[in-house]
C-alpha positions as CSV (number, residue, x, y, z in Angstrom):
1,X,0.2,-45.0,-13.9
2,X,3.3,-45.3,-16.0
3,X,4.9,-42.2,-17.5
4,X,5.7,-42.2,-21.1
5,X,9.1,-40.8,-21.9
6,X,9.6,-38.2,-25.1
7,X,12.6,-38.1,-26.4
8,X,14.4,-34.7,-26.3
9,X,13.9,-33.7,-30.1
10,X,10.4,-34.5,-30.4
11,X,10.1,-32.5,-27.1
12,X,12.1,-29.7,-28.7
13,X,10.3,-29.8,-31.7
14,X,6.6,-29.4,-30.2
15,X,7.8,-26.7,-27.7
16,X,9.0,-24.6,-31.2
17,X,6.1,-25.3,-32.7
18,X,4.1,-24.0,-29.4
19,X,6.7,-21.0,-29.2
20,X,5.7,-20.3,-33.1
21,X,1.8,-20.5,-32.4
22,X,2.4,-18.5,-29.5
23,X,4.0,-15.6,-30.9
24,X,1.9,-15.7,-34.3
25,X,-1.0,-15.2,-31.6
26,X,1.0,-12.0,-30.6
27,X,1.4,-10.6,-33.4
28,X,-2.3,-11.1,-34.5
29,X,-2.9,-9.2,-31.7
30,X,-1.0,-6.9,-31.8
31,X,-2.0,-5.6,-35.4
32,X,-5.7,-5.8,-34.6
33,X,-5.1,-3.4,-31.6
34,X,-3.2,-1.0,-33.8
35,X,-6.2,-1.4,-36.2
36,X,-8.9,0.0,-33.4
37,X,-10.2,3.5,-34.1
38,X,-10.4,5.3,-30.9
39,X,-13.1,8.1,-30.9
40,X,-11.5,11.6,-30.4
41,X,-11.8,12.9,-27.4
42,X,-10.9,16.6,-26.4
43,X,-8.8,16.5,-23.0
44,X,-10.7,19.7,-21.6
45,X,-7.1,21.4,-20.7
46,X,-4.7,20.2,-22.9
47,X,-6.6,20.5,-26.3
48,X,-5.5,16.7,-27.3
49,X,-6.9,13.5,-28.1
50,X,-7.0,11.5,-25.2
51,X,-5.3,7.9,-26.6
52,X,-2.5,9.2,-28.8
53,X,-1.4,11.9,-26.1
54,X,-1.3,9.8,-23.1
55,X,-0.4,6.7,-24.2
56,X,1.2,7.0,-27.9
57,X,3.0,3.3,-28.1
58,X,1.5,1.7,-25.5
59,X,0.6,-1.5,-28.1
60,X,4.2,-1.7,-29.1
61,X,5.2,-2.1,-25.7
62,X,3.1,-4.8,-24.2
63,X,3.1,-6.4,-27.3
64,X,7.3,-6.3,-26.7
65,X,6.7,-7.5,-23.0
66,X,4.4,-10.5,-23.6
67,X,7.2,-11.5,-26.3
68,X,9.6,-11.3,-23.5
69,X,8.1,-13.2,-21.2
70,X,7.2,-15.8,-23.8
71,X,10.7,-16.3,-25.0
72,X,12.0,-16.2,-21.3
73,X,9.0,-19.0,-20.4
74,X,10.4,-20.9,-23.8
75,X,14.7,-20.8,-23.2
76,X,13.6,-22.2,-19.5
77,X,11.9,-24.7,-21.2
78,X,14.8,-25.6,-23.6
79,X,17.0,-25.8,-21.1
80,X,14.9,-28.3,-18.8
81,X,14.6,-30.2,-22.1
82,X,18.7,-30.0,-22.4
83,X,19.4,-30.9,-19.0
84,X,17.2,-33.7,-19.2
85,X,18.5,-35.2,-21.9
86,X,22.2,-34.7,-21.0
87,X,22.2,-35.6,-17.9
């Protein structure tokens, strides 16, 4: 079966547009996991809720490490894309 070649800036231009969806997706995430109400629940030593005291930015964090990885996934990407079309 023969391959069909892209050239480089249509290749670049649907891995931003993937990169954009992708992160959009993230960030949708992100705020409707900030928008959950966890029930309070009395840690029977400590007096505290159980969420907020163990784990008080957990969202923030993953949501930073799945960004991260995304962009890291992406710039490997661009650069296969680069050294494809340079040569």
């Amino acid at each position: 079966m023969k391959k069909i070649e892209i050239s480089p800036g249509l290749n670049l231009f649907g891995n931003l547009v993937d990169i954009d969806i992708h992160m959009q997706d993230l960030k949708l995430v992100l705020q409707k996991t900030e928008e959950i109400e966890f029930p309070d629940h009395v840690l029977e030593n400590k007096g505290g809720s159980l969420i907020p005291d163990i784990f008080p930015d957990i969202t923030r964090k993953s949501f930073i490490v799945s960004l991260l990885i995304a962009l890291d996934d992406q710039f490997k990407t661009f650069c296969e894309i680069l050294r494809t079309a340079t040569g």
